[in-house]
Backbone as a ProteinNet text record, in pm:
[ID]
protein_1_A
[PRIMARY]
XXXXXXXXXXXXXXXXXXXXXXXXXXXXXXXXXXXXXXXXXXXXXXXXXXXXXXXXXXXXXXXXXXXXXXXXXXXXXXXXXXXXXXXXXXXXXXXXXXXXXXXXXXXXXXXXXXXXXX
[TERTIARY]
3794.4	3744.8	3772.6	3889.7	3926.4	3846.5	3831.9	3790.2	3603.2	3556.7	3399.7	3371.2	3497	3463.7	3517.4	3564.3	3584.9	3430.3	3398.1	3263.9	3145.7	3177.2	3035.9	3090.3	3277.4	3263.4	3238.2	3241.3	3220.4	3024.5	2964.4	2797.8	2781.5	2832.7	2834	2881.1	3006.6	3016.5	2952.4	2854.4	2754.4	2631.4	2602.4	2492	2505.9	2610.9	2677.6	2647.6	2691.7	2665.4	2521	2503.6	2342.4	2237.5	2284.8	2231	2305.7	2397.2	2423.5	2373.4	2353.8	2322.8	2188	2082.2	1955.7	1952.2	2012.3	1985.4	1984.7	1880.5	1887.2	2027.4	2045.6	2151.3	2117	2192.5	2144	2136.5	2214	2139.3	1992.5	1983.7	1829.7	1865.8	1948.1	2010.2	1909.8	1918.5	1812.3	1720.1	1680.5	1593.2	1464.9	1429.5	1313	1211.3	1077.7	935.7	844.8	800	673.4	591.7	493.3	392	445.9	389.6	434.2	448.7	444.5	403.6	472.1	529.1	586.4	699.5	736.4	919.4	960.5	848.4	972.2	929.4	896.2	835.3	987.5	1017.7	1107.3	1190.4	1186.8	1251.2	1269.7	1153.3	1151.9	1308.1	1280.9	1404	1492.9	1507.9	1670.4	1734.1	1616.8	1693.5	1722.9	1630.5	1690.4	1774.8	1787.9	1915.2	2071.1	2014	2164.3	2215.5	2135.2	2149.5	2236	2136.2	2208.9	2317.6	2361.9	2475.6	2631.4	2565.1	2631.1	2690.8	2589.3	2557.1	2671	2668.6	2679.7	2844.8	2913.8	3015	3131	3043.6	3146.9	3165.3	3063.6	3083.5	3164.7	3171.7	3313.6	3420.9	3466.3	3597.8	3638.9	3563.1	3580	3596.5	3544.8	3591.2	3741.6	3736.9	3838.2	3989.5	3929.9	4050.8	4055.1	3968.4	3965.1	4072	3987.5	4089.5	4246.5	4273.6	4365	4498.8	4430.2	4469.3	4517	4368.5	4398.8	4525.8	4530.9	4620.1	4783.1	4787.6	4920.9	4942.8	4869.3	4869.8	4891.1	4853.5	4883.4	5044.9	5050.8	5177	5324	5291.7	5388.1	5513.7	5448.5	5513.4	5622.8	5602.5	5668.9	5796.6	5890.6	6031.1	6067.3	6166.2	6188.3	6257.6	6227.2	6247.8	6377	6484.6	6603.5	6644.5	6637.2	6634.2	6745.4	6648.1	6710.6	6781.7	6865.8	6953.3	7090.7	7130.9	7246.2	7407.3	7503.6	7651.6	7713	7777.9	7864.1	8001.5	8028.7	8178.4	8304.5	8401.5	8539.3	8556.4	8632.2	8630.7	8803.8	8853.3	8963.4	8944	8872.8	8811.4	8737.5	8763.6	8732.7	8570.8	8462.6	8294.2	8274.1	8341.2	8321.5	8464.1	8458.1	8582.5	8624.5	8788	8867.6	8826.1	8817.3	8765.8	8873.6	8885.1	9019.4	8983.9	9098.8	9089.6	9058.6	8957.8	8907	8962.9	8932.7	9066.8	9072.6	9153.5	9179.2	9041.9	9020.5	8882.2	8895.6	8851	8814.6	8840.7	8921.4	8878.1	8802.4	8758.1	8657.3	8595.2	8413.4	8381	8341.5	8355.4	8284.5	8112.8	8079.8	7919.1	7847.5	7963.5	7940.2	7949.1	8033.5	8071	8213.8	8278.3	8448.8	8491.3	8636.1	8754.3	8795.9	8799.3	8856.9	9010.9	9024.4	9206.7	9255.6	9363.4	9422.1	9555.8
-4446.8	-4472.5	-4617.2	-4651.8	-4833	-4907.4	-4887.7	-4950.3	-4990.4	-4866.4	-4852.5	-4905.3	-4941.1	-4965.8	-5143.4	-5186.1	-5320.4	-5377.5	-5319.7	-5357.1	-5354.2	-5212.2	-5261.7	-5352.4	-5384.5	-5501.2	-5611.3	-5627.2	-5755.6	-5777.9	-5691.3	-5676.2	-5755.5	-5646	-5691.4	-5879.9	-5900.8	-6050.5	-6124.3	-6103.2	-6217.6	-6183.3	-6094.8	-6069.2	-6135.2	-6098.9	-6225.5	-6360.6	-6420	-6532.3	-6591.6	-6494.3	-6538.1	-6593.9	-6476	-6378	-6556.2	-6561.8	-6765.2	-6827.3	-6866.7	-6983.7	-6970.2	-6910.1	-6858.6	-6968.3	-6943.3	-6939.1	-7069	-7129.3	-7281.6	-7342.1	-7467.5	-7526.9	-7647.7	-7740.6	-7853.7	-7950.4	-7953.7	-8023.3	-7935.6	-7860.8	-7770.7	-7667.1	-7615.5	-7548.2	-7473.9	-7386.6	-7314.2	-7236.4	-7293.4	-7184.2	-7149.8	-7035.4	-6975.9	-6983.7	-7051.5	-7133.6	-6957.9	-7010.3	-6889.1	-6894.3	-6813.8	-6828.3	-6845.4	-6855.7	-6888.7	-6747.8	-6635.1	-6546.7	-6380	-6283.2	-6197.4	-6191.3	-6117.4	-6103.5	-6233.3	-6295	-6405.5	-6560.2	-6544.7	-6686.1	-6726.7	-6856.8	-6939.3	-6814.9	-6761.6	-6687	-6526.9	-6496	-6376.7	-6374.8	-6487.9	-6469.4	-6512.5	-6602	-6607	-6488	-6395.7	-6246.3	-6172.3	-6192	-6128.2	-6190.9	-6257.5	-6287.3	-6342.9	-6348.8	-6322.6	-6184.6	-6084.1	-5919.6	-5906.3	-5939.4	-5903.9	-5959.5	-6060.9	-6134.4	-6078.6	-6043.5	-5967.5	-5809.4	-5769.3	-5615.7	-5638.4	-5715.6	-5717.8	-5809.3	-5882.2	-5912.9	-5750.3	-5699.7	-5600.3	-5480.3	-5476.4	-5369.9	-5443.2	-5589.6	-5682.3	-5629.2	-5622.5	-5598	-5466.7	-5374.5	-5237	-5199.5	-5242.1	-5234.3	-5289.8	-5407.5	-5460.6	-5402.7	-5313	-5246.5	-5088.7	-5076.8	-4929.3	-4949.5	-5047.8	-5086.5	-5146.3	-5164.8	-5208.8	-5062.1	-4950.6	-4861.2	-4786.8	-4798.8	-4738.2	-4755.9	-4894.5	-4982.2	-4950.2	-4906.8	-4894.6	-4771.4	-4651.2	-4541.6	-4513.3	-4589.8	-4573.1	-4608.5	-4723.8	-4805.6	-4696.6	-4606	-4567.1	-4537.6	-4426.1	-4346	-4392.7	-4519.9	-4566.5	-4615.2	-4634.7	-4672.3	-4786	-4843.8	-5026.9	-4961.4	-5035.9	-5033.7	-5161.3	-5078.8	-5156.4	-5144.8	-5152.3	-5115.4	-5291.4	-5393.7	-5503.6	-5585.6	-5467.8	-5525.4	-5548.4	-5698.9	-5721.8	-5655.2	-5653.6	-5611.6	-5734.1	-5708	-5855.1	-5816.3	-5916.5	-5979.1	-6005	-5903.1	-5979.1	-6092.5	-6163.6	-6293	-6340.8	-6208.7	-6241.4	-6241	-6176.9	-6171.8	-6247.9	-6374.3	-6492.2	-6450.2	-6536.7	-6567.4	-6555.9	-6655	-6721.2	-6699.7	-6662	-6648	-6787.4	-6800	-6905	-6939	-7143.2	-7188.6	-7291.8	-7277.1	-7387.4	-7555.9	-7598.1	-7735	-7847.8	-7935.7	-8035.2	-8127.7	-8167.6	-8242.6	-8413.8	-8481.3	-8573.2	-8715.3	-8773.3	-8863	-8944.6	-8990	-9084.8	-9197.6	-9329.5	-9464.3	-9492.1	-9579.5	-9683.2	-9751.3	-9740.5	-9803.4	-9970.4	-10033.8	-10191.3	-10179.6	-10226	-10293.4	-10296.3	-10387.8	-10496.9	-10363.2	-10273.6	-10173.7	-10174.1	-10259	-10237.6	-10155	-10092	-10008.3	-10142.7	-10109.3	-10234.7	-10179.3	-10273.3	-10305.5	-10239.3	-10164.5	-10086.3	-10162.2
-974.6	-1108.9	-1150.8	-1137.5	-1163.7	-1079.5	-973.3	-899.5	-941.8	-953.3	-993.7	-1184.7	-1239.1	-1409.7	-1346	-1275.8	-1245.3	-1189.9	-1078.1	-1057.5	-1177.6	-1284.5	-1347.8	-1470.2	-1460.9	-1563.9	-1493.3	-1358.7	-1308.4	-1300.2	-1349.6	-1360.3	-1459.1	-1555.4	-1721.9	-1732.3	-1684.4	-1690.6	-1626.1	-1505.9	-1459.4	-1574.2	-1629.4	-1693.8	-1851.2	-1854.2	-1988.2	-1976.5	-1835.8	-1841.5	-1806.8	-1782.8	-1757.6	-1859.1	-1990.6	-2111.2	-2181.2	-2158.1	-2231.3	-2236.4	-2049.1	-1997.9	-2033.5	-2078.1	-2106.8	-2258.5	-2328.6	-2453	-2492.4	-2580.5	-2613.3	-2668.2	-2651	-2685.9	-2780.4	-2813.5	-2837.9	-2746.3	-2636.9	-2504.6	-2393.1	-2472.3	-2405	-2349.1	-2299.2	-2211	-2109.6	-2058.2	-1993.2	-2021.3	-2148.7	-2240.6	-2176.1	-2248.4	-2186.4	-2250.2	-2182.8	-2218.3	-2293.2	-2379.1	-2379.5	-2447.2	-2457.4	-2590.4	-2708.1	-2807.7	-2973.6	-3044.6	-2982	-3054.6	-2999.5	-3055	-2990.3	-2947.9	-2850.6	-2811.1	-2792.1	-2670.5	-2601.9	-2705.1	-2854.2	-2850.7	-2893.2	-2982.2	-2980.7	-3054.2	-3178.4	-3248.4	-3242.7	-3163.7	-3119.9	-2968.6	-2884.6	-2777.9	-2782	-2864.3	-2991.3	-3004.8	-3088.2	-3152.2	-3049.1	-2933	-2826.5	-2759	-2744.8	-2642.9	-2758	-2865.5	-2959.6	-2937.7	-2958.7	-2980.1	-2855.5	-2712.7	-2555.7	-2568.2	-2607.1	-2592.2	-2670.5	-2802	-2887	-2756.5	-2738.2	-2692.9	-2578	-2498.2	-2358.8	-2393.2	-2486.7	-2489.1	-2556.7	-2595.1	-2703.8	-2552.5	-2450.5	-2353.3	-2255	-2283.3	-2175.7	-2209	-2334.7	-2399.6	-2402.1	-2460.5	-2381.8	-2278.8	-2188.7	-2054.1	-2012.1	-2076.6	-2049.7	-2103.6	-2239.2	-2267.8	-2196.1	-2152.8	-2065.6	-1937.3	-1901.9	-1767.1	-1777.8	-1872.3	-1886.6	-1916.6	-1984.8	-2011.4	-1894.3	-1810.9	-1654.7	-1591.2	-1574.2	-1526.1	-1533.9	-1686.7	-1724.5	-1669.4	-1722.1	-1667.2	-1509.6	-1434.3	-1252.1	-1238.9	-1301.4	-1329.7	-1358.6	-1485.6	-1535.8	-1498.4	-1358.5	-1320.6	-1186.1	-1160.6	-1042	-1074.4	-959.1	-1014.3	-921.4	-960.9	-905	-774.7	-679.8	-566.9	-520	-529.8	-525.9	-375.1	-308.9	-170.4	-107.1	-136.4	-134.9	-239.4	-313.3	-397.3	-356.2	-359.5	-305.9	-388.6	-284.6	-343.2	-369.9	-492.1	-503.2	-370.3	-369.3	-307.7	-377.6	-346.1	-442	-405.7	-528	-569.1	-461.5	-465.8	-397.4	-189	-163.2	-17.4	38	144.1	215.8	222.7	176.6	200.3	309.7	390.4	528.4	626.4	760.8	827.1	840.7	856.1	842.4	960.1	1002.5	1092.5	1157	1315.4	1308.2	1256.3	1226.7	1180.9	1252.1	1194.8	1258.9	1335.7	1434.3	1504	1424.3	1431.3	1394.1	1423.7	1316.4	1361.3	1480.2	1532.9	1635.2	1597.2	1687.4	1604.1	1536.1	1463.7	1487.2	1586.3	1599.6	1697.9	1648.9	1715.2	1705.7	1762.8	1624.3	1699.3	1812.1	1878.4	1984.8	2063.4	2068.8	2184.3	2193.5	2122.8	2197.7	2076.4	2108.4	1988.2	1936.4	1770.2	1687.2	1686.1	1645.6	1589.8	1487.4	1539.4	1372.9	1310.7
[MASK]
++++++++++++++++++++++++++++++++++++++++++++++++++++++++++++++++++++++++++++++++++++++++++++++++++++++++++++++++++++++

């Protein structure tokens, strides 16, 4: 059911934008040419494609709150999956095992290649 109300909102939103991009603008937009007279003339496909636009945004949002309802509802019932939840560590019990001690540094080397002078 979610799955099939996503597809026909994803209908509805190309048909929206279509039902826009259609409609005159003040840069011209993609308006649609026609006789002077009847459905499609200048004012006649105004009213229609205001109405579709109207029509076809209010069935976006419904949908959008349907599905959203869905959503929660699948959601509800599941529980957090703690599986990789870490244990703390006492504060008094070593992080890391004790490591022997570093041995004492090395001279200094010279540049050139020789041991300098201490």
């Amino acid at each position: 059911m979610f799955i099939f109300i996503t597809v026909v909102q994803a209908i509805v939103a190309a048909l929206l934008v279509t039902v826009i991009l259609m409609q005159k603008s003040e840069g011209g937009g993609l308006g649609v040419g026609g006789s002077p007279t009847g459905l499609m003339s200048a004012r006649g496909a105004a009213d229609f494609l205001t109405r579709s636009t109207a029509i076809l945004a209010t069935v976006f949002v419904v949908l959008s709150i349907v599905l959203a309802v869905l959503a929660v509802r699948t959601t509800s019932g599941r529980s957090i999956d703690t599986s990789l939840q870490r244990t703390q560590v006492p504060a008094s019990a070593p992080a890391v095992p004790a490591e022997a001690p570093a041995a004492a540094p090395a001279a200094p080397v010279d540049p050139l290649g020789g041991a300098t002078k201490q």
